[in-house]
Backbone as XML, in Angstrom:
<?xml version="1.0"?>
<chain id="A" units="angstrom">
  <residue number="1" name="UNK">
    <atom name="N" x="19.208" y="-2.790" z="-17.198"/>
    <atom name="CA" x="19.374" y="-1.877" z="-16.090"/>
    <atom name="C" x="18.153" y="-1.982" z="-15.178"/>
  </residue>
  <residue number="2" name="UNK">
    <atom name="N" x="18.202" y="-2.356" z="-13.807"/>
    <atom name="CA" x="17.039" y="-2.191" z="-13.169"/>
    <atom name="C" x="16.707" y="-0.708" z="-12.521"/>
  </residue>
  <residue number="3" name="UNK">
    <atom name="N" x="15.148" y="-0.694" z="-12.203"/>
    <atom name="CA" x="14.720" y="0.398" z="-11.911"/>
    <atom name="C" x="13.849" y="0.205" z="-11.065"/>
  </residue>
  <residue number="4" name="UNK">
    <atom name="N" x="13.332" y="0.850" z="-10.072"/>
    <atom name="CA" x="12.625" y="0.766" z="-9.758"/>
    <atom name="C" x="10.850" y="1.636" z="-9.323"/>
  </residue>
  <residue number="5" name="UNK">
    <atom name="N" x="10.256" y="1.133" z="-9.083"/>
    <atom name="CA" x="8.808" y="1.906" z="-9.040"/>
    <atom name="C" x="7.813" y="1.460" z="-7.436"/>
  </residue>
  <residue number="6" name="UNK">
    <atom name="N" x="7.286" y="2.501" z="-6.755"/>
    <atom name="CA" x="6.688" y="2.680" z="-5.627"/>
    <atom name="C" x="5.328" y="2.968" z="-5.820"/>
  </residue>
  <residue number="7" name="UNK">
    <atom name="N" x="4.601" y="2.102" z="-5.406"/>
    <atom name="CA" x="3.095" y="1.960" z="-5.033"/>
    <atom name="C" x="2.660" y="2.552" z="-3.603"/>
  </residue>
  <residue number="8" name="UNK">
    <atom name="N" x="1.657" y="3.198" z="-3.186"/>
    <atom name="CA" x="1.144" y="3.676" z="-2.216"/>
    <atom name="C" x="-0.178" y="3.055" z="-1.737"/>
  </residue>
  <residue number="9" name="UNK">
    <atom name="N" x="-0.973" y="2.946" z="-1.182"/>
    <atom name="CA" x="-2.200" y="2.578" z="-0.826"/>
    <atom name="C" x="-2.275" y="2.333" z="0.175"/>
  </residue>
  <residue number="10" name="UNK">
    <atom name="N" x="-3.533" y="2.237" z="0.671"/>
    <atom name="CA" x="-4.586" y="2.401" z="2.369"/>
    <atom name="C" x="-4.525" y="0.894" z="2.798"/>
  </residue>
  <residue number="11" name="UNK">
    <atom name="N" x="-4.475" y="0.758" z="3.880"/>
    <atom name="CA" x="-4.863" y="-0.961" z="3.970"/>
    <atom name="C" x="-6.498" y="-0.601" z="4.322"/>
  </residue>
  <residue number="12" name="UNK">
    <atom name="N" x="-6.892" y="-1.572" z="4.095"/>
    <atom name="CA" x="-8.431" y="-1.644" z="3.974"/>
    <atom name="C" x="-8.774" y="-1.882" z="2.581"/>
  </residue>
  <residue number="13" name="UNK">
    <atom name="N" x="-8.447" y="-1.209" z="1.862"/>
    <atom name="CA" x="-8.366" y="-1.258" z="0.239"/>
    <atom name="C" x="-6.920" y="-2.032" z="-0.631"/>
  </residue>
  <residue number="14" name="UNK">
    <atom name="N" x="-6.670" y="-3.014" z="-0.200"/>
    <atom name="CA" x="-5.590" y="-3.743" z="-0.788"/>
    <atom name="C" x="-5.938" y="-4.051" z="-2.027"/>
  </residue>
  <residue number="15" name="UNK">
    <atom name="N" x="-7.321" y="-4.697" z="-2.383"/>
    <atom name="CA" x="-7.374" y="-5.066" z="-3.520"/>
    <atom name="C" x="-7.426" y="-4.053" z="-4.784"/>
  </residue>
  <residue number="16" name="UNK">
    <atom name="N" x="-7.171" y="-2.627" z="-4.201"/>
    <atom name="CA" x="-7.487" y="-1.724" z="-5.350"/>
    <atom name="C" x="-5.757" y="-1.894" z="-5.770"/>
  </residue>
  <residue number="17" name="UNK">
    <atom name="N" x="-4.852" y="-1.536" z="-4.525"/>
    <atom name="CA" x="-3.465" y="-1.607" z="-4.719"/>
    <atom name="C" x="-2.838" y="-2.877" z="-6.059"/>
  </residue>
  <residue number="18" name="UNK">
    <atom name="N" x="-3.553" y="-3.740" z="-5.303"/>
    <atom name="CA" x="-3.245" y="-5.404" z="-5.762"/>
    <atom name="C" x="-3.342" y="-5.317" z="-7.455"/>
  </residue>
  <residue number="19" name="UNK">
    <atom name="N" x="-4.739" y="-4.412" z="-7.830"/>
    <atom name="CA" x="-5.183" y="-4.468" z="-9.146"/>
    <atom name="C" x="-4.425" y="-3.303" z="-10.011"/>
  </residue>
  <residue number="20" name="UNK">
    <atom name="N" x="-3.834" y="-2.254" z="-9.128"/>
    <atom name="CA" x="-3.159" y="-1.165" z="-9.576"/>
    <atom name="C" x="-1.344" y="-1.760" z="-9.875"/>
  </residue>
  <residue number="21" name="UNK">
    <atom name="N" x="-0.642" y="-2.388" z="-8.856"/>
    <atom name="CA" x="0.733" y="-2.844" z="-9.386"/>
    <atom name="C" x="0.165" y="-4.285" z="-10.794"/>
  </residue>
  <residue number="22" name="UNK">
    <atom name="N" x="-0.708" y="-4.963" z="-10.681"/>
    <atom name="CA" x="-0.704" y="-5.765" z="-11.976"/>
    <atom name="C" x="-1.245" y="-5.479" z="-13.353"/>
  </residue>
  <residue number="23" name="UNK">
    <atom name="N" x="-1.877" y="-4.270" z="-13.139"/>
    <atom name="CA" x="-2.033" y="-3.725" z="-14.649"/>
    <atom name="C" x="-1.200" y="-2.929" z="-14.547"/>
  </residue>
  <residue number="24" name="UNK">
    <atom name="N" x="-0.301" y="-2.607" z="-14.121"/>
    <atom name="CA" x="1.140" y="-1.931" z="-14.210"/>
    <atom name="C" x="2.276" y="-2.642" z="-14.708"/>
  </residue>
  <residue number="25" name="UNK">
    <atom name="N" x="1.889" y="-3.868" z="-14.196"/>
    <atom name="CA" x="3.377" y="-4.836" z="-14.699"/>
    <atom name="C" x="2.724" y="-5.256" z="-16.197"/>
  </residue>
  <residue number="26" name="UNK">
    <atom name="N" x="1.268" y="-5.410" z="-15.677"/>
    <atom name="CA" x="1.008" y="-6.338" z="-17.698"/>
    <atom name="C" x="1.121" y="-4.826" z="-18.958"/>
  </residue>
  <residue number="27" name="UNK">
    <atom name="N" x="0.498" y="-3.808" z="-18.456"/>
    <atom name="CA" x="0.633" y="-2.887" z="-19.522"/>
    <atom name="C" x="1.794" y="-2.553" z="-19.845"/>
  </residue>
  <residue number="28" name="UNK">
    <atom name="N" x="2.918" y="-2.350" z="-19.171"/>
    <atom name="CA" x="4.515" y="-1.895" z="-18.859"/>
    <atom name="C" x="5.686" y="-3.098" z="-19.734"/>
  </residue>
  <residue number="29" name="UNK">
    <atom name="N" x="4.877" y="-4.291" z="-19.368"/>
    <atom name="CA" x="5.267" y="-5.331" z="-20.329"/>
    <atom name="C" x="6.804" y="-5.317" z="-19.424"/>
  </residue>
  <residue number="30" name="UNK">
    <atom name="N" x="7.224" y="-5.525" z="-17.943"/>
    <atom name="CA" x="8.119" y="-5.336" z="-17.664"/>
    <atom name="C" x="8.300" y="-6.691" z="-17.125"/>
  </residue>
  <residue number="31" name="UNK">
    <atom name="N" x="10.294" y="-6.993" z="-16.509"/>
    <atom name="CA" x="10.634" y="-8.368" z="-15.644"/>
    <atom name="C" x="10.856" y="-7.665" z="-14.630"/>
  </residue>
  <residue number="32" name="UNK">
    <atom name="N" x="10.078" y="-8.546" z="-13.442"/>
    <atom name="CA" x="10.073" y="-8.100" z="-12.366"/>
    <atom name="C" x="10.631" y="-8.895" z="-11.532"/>
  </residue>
  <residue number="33" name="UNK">
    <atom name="N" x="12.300" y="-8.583" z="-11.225"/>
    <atom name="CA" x="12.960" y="-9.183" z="-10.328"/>
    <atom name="C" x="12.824" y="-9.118" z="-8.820"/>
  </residue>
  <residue number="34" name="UNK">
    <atom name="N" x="12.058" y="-8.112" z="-8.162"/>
    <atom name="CA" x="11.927" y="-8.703" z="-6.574"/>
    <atom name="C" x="10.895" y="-7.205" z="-6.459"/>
  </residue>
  <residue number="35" name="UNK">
    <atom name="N" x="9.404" y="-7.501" z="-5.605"/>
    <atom name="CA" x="8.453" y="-7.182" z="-4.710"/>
    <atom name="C" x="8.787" y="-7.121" z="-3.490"/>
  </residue>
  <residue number="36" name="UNK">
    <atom name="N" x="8.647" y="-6.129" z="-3.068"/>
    <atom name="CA" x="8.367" y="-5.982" z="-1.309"/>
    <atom name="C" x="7.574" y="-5.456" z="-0.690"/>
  </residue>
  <residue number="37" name="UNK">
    <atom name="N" x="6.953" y="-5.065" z="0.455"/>
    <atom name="CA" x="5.706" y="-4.179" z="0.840"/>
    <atom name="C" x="6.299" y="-4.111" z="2.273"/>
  </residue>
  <residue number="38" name="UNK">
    <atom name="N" x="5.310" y="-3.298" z="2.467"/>
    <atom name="CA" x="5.484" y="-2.909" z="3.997"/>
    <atom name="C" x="4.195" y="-1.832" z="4.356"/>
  </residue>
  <residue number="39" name="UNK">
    <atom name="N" x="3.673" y="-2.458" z="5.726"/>
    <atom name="CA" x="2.477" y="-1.359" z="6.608"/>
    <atom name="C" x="3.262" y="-0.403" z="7.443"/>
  </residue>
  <residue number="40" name="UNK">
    <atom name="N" x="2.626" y="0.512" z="6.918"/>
    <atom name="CA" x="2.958" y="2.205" z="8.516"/>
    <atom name="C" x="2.657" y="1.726" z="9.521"/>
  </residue>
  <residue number="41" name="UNK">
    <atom name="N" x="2.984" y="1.531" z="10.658"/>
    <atom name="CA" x="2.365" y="1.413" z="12.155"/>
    <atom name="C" x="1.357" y="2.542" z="11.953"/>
  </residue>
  <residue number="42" name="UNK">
    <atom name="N" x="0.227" y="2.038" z="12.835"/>
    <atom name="CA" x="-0.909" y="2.828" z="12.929"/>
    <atom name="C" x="-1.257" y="3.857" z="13.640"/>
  </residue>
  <residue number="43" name="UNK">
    <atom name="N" x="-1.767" y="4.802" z="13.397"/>
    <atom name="CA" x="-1.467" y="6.037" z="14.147"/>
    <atom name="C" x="-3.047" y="6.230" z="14.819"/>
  </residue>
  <residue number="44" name="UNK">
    <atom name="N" x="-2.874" y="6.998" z="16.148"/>
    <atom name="CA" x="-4.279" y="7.431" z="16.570"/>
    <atom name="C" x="-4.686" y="8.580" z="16.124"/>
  </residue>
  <residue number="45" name="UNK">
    <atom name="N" x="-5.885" y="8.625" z="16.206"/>
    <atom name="CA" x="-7.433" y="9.719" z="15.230"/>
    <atom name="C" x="-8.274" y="9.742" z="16.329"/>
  </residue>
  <residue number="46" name="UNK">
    <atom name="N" x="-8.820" y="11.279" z="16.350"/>
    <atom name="CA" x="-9.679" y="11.530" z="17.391"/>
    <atom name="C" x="-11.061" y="11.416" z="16.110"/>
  </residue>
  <residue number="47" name="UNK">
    <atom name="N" x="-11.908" y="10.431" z="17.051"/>
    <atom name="CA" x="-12.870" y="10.749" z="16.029"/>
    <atom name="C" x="-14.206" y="11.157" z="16.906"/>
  </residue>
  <residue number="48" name="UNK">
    <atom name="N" x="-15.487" y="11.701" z="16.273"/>
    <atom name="CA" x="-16.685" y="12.158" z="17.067"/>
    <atom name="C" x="-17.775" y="11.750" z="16.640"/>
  </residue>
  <residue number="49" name="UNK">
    <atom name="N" x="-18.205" y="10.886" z="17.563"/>
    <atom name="CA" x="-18.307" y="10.453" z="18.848"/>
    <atom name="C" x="-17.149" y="9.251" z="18.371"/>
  </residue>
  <residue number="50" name="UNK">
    <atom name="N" x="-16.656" y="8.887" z="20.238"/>
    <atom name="CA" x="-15.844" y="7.747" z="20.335"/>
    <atom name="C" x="-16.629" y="6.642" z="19.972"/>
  </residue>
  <residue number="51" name="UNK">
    <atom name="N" x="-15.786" y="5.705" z="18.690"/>
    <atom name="CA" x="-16.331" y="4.832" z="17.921"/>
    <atom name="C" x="-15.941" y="3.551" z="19.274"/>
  </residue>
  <residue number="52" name="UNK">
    <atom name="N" x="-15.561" y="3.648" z="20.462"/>
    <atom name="CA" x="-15.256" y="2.697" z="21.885"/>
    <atom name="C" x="-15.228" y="3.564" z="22.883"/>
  </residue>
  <residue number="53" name="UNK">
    <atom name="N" x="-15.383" y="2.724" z="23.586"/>
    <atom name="CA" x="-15.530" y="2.945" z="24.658"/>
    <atom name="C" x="-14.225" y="3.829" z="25.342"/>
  </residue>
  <residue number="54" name="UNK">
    <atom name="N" x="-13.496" y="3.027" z="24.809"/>
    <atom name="CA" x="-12.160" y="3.921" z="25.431"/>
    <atom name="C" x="-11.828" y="5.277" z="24.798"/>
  </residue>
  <residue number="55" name="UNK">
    <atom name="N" x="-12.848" y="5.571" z="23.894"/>
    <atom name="CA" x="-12.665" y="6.835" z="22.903"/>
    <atom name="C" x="-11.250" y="6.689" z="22.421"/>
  </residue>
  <residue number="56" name="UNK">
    <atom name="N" x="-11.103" y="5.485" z="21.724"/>
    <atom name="CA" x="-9.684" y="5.155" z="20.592"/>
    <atom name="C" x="-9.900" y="4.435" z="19.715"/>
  </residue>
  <residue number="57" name="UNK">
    <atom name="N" x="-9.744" y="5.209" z="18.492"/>
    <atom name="CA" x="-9.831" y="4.725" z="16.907"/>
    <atom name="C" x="-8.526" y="4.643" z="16.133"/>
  </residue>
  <residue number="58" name="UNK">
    <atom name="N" x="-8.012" y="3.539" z="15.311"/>
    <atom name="CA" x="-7.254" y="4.370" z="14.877"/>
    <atom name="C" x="-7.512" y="4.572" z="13.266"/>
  </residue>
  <residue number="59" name="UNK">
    <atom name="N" x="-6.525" y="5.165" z="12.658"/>
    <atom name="CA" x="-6.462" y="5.396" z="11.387"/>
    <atom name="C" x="-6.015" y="4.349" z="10.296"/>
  </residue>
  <residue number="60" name="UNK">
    <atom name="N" x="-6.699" y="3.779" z="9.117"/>
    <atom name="CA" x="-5.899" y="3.070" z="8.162"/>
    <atom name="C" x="-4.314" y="3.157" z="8.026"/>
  </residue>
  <residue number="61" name="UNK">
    <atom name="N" x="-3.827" y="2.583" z="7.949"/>
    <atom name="CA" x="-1.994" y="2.498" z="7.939"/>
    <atom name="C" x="-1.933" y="2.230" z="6.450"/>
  </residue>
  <residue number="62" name="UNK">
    <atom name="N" x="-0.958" y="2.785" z="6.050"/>
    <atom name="CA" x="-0.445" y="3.275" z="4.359"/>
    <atom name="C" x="0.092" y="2.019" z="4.423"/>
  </residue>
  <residue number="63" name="UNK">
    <atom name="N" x="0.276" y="1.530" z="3.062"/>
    <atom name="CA" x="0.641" y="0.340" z="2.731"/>
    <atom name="C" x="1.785" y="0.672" z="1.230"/>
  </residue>
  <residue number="64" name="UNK">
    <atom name="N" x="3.029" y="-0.085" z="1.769"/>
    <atom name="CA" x="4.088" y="0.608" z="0.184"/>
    <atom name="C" x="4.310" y="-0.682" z="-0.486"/>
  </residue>
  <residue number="65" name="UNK">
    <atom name="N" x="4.430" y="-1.081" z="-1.535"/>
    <atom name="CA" x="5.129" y="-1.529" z="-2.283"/>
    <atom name="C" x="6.196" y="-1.140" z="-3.453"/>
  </residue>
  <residue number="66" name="UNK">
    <atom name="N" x="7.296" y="-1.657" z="-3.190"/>
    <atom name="CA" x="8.245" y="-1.319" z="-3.641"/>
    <atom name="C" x="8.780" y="-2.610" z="-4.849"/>
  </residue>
  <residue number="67" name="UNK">
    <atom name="N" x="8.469" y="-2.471" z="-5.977"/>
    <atom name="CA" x="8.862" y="-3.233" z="-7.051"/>
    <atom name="C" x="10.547" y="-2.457" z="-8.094"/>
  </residue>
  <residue number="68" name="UNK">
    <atom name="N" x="11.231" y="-3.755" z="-8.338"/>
    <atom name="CA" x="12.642" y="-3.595" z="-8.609"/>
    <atom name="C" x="12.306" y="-4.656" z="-10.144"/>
  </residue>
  <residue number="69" name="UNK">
    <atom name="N" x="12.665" y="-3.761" z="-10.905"/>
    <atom name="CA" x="11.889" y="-4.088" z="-12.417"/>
    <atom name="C" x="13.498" y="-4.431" z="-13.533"/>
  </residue>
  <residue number="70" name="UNK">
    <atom name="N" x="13.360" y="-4.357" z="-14.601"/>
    <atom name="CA" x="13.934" y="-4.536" z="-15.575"/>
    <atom name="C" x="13.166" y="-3.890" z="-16.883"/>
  </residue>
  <residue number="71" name="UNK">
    <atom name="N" x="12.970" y="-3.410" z="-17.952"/>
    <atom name="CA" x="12.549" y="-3.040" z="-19.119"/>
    <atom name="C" x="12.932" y="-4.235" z="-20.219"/>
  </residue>
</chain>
C-alpha cells in the first residue's frame, strides 16, 4: 500500500532538509517510489534598515517535498 509523507524546509538551508528526508528513508527502512519538491514563490518583508537601495528584501521561500513510499 503506498503512503505518503511531507517534508517542509527554508531554502537557504536545503542541506538540513536533504539530511532530514535521508535519515528518514534509511531509519524507516522504506521503498521509495517517486520524490517531488517544490519552492513557494517568494514573498516581500519589510526589513530595518533597507538591506537596498530600493528598500526590498525578500523572505526565504518554503521548500516541500513530497515523498510517495511503500512499507
Amino acid at each position: 500500500m503506498q503512503q505518503i509523507k511531507v517534508f517542509i524546509g527554508i531554502e537557504g538551508e536545503q542541506s538540513v532538509l536533504e539530511r532530514e528526508v535521508n535519515t528518514w528513508i534509511e531509519q524507516n527502512k522504506v521503498k521509495v517510489v517517486s520524490i517531488r519538491g517544490n519552492i513557494a514563490p517568494q514573498t516581500l518583508a519589510r526589513q530595518e534598515p533597507p538591506a537596498s537601495s530600493s528598500g526590498r528584501t525578500f523572505r526565504p521561500s518554503d521548500l516541500f517535498i513530497l515523498i510517495v513510499y511503500e512499507k
